[in-house]
C-alpha positions in Angstrom: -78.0 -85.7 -57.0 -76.5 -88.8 -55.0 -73.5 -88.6 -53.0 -71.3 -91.1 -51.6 -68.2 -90.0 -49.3 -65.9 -92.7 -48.5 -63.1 -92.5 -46.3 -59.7 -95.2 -46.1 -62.3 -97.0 -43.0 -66.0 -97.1 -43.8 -68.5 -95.1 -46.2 -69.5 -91.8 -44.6 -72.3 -91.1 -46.3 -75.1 -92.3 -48.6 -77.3 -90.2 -49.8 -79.5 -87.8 -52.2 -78.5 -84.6 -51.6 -79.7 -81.0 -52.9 -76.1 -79.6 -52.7 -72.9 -79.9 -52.2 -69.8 -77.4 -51.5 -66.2 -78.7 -51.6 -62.8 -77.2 -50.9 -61.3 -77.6 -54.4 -58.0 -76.7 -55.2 -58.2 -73.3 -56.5 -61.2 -72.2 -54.5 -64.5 -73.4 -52.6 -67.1 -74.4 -55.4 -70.8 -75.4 -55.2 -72.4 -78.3 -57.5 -76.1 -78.7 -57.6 -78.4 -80.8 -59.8 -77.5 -81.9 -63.5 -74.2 -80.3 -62.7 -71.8 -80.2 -65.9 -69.2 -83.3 -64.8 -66.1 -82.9 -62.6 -62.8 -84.2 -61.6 -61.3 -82.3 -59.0 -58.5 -82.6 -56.4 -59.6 -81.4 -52.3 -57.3 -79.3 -50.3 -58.1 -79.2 -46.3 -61.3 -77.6 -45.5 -65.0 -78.3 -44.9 -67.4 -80.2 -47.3 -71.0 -78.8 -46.8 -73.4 -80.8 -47.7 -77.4 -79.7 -48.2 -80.3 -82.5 -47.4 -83.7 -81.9 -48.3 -84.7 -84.0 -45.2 -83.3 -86.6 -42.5 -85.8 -88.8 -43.6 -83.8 -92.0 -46.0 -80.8 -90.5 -44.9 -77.9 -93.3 -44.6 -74.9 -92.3 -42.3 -72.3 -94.6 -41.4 -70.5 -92.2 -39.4 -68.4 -94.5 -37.1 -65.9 -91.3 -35.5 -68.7 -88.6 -35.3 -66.5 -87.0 -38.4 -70.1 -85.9 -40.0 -71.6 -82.8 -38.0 -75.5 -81.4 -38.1 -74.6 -77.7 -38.7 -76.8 -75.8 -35.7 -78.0 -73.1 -37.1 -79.9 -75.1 -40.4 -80.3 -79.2 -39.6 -80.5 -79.5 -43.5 -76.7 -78.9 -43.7 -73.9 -81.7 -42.8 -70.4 -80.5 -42.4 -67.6 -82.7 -42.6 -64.1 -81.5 -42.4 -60.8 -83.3 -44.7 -57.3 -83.1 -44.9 -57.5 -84.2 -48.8 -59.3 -85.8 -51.3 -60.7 -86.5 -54.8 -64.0 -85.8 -56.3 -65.9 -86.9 -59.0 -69.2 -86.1 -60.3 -70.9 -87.6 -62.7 -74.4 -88.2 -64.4 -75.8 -86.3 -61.1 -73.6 -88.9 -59.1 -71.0 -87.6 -56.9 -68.5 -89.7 -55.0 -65.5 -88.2 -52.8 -62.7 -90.0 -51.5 -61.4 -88.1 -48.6 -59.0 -88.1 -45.9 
């Protein structure tokens, strides 16, 4: 699935992706390929985000907002305040603040 993360000052993050995890409103929620489609509101909390590699990977992580989880460097980790997601045809964008 692509991802795109976009924030009020740059695009975060560019990307196929394997996974994602979001904070939704009523509860943490995981979306993987062919996932059914979504609109969801984000409360504060951490989106996790799992790569397959490093390799085509297209940050443009201007504040260092986007951390390399230490245990597994497949994961990203990137923490909001709020946002919106939507998923589509295996395309996932989230505005966040």
């Amino acid at each position: 699935m692509y991802l795109e993360i976009v924030t009020p000052e740059a695009i975060l993050f560019s990307s196929e992706v394997d996974s994602l995890t979001v904070p939704g409103e009523n509860g943490e929620f995981q979306m993987l390929n062919n996932h059914a489609p979504v609109v969801s509101n984000l409360k504060e909390g951490t989106i996790k985000i799992h790569i397959h590699s490093q390799a085509n990977l297209k940050l443009d992580d201007l504040d260092g907002k986007l951390i390399i989880d230490a245990v597994d460097d497949k994961i990203l980790t990137l923490l909001i305040n709020s946002g919106t997601l939507e998923l589509n045809d295996n395309k996932a964008i989230i505005l966040a603040d």
